[in-house]
C-alpha positions as a LaTeX table, in Angstrom:
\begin{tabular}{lrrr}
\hline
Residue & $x$ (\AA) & $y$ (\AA) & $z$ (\AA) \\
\hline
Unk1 & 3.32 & 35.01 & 35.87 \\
Unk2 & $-0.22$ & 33.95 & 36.78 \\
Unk3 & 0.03 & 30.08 & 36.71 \\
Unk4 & $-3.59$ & 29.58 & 35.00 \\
Unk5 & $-1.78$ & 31.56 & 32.00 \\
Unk6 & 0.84 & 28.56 & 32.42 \\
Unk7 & $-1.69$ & 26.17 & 32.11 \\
Unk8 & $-3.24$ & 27.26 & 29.58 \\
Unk9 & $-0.01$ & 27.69 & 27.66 \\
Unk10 & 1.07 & 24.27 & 28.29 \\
Unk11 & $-2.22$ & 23.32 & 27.07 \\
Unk12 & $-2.64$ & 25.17 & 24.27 \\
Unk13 & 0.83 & 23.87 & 23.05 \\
Unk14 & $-0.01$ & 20.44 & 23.89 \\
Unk15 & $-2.85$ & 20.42 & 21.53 \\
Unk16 & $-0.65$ & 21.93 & 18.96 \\
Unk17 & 1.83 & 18.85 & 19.00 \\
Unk18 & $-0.70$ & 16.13 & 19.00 \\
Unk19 & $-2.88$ & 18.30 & 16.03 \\
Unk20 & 0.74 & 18.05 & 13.92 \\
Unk21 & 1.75 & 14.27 & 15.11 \\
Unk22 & $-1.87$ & 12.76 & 14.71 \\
Unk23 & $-2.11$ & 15.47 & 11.41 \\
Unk24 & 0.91 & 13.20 & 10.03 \\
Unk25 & $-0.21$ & 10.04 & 10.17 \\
Unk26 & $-2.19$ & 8.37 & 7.13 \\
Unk27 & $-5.51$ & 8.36 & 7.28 \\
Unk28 & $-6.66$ & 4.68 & 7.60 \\
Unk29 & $-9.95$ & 3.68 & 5.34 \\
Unk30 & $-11.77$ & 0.24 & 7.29 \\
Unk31 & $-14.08$ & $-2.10$ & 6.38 \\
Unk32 & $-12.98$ & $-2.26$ & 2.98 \\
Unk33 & $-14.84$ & $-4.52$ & 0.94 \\
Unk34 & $-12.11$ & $-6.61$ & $-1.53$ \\
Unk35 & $-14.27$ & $-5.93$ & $-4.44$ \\
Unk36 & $-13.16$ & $-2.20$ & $-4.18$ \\
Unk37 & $-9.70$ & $-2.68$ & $-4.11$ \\
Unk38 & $-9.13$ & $-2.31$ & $-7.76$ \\
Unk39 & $-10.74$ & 1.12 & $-7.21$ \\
Unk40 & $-8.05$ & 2.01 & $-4.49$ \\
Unk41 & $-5.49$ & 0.61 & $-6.71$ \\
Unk42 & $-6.43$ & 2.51 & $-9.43$ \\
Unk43 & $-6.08$ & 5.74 & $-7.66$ \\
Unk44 & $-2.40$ & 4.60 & $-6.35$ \\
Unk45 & $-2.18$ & 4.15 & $-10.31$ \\
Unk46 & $-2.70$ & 7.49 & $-11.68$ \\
Unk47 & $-2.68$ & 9.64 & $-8.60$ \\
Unk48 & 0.79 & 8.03 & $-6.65$ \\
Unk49 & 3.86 & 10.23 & $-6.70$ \\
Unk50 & 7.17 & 7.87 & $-7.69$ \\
Unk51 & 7.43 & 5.74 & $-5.06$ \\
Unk52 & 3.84 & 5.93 & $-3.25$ \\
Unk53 & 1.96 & 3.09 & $-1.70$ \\
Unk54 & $-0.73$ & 1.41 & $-1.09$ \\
Unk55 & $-0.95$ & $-0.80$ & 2.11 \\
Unk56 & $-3.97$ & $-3.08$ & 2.51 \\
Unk57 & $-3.82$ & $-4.61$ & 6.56 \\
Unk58 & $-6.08$ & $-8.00$ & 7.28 \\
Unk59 & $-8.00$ & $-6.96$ & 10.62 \\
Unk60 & $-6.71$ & $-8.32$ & 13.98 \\
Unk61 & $-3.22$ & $-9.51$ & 12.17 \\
Unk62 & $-0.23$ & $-8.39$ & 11.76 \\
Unk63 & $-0.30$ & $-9.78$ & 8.07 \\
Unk64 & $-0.94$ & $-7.04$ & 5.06 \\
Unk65 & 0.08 & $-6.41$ & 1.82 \\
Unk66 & 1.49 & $-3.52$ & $-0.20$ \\
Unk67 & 1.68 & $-2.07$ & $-4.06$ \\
Unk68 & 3.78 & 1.04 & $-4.68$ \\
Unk69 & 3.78 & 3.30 & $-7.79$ \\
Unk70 & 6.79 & 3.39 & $-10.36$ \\
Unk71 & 7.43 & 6.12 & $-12.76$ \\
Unk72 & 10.31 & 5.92 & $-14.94$ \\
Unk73 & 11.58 & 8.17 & $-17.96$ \\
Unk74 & 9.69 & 9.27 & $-20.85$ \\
Unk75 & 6.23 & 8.48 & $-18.90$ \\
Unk76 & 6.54 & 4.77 & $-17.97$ \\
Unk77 & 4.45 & 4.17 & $-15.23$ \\
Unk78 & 3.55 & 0.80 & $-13.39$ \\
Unk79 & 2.35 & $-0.48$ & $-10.11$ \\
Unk80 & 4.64 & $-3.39$ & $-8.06$ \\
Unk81 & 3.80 & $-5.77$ & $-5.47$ \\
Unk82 & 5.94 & $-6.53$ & $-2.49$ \\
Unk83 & 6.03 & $-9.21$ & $-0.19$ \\
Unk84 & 8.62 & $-9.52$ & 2.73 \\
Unk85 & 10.24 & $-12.20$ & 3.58 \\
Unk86 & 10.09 & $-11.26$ & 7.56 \\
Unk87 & 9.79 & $-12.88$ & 10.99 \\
Unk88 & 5.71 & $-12.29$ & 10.97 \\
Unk89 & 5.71 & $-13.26$ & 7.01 \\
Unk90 & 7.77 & $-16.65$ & 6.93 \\
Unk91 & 5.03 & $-18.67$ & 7.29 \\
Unk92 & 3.12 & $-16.80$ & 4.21 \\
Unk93 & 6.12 & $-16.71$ & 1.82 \\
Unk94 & 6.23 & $-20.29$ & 0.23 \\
Unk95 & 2.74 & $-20.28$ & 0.36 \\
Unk96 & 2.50 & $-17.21$ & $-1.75$ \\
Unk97 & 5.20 & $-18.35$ & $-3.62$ \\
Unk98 & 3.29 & $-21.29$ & $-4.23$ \\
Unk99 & 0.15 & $-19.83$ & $-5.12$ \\
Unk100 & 1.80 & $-17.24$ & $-7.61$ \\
Unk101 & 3.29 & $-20.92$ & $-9.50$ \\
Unk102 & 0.04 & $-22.64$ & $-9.47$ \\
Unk103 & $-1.29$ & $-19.15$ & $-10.93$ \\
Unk104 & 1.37 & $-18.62$ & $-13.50$ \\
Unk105 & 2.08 & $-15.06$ & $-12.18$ \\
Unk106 & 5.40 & $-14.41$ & $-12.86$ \\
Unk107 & 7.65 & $-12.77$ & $-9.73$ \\
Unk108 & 11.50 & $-12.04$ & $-9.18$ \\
Unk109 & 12.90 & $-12.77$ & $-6.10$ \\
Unk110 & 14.85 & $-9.25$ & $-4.72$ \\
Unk111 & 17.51 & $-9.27$ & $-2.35$ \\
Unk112 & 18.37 & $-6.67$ & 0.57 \\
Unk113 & 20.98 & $-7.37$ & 2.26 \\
Unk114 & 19.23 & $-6.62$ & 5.48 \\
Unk115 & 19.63 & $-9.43$ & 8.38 \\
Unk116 & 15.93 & $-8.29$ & 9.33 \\
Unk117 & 14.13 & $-8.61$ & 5.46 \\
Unk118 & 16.54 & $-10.30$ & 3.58 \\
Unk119 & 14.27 & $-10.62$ & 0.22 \\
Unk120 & 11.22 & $-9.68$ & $-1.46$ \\
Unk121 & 8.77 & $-11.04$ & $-3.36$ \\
Unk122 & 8.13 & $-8.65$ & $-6.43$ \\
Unk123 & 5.47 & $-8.95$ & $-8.92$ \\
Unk124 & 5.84 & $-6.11$ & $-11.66$ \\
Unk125 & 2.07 & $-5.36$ & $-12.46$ \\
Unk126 & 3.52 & $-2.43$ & $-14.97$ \\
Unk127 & $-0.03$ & $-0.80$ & $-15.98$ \\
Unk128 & $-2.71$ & $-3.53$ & $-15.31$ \\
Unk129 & $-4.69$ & $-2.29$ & $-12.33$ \\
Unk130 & $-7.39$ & $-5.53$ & $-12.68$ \\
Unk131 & $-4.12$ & $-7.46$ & $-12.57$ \\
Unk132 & $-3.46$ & $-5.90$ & $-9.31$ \\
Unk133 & $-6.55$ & $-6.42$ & $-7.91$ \\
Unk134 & $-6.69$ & $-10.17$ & $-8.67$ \\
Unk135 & $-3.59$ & $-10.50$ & $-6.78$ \\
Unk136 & $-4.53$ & $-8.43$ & $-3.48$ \\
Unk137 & $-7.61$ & $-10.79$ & $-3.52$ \\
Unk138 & $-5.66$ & $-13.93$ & $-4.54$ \\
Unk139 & $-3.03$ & $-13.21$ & $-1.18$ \\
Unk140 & $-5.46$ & $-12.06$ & 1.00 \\
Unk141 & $-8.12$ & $-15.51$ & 0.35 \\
Unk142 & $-5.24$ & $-17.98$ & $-0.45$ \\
Unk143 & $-2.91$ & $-16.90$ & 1.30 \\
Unk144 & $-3.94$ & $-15.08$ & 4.29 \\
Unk145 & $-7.25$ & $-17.19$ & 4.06 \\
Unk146 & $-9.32$ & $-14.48$ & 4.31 \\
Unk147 & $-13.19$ & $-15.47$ & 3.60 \\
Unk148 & $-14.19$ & $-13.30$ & 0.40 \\
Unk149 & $-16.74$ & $-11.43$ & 1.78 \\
Unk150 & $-14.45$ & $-10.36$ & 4.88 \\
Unk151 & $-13.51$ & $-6.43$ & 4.80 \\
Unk152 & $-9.27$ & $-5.04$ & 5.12 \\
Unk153 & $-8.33$ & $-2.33$ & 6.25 \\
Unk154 & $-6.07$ & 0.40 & 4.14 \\
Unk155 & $-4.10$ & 3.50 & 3.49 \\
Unk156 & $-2.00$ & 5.19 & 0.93 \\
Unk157 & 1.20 & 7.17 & 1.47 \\
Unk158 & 2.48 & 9.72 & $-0.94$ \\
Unk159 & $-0.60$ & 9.79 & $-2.97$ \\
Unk160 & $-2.44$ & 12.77 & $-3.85$ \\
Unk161 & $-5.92$ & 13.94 & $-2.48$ \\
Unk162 & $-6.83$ & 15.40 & $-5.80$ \\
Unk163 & $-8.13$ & 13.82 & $-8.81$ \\
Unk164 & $-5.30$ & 13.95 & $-10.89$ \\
Unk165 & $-2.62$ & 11.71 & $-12.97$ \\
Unk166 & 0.52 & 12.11 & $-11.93$ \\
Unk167 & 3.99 & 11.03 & $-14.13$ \\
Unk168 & 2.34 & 10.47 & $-17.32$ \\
Unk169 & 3.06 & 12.00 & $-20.15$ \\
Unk170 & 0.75 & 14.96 & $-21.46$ \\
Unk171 & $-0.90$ & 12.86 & $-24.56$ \\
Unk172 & $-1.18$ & 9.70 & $-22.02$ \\
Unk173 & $-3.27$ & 11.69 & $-19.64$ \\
Unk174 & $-6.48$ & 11.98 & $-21.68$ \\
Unk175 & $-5.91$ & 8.56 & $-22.71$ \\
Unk176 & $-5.93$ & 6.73 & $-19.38$ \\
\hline
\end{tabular}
């Protein structure tokens, strides 16, 4: 076999494994402005399958923040908010615990049973996507101590590209 036809072929199937590994990867939206969150958030809201995310990333950090999608039976559908208590987190946890007191948001404490994340921070948001978006922008400026006007980076996972509600029931969609 001629050994430019080898080439080639390795090349060729190069390309198609990084076209399928960088394919798979979320696209990333940056330079977010935090007054459009509640518009990202709303389309975890109606277009998130069950268990879909959203994760909003402070720039040059390791520090972000992440809602996920619910749907439960007969149509319930809600939005959650997770924090981790991990290794780059610690120092953020009281303080958000704090802040959610001093705020009179109401949160649960989840455990994992994991050596690496033992608990969460959860803050059901059930259906209140303004809700949601007080919170990303309450964590990311009190907590994170992010100026207002400072842009995060974002992506969803398990959310669909169409426009489209997804888990409600049939007389909730043209009501939402």
């Amino acid at each position: 076999m001629n050994y430019a036809v080898v080439i080639l072929l390795v090349v060729v199937a190069l390309a198609v494994l990084a076209f399928f590994w960088w394919g798979k990867k979320p696209h990333k939206h940056r330079n977010i402005a935090q007054d459009q969150l509640e518009e990202f958030l709303e389309a975890l809201f109606y277009r998130g399958y069950d268990g879909g995310f959203i994760c909003i990333e402070i720039p040059k950090s390791k520090s972000f923040i992440q809602f996920s999608k619910y749907m439960g039976t007969r149509g319930v559908v809600g939005l959650q908010f997770d924090f981790p208590l991990a290794d780059w987190s610690k120092d953020y946890y009281a303080k958000l615990s704090s802040v959610l007191n001093d705020r009179a948001v109401k949160y649960e404490i989840q455990s994992t049973g994991e050596a690496g994340v033992p608990e969460f921070l959860v803050v059901d948001l059930k259906q209140d996507v303004k809700m949601a978006s007080y919170l990303a922008k309450l964590v990311i400026q009190d907590v994170f101590e992010l100026g207002k006007d400072d842009c995060v980076d974002l992506y969803f996972e398990n959310v669909s590209p169409r426009n489209e509600k997804i888990g409600f029931r049939r007389e909730d969609r043209d009501r939402c």
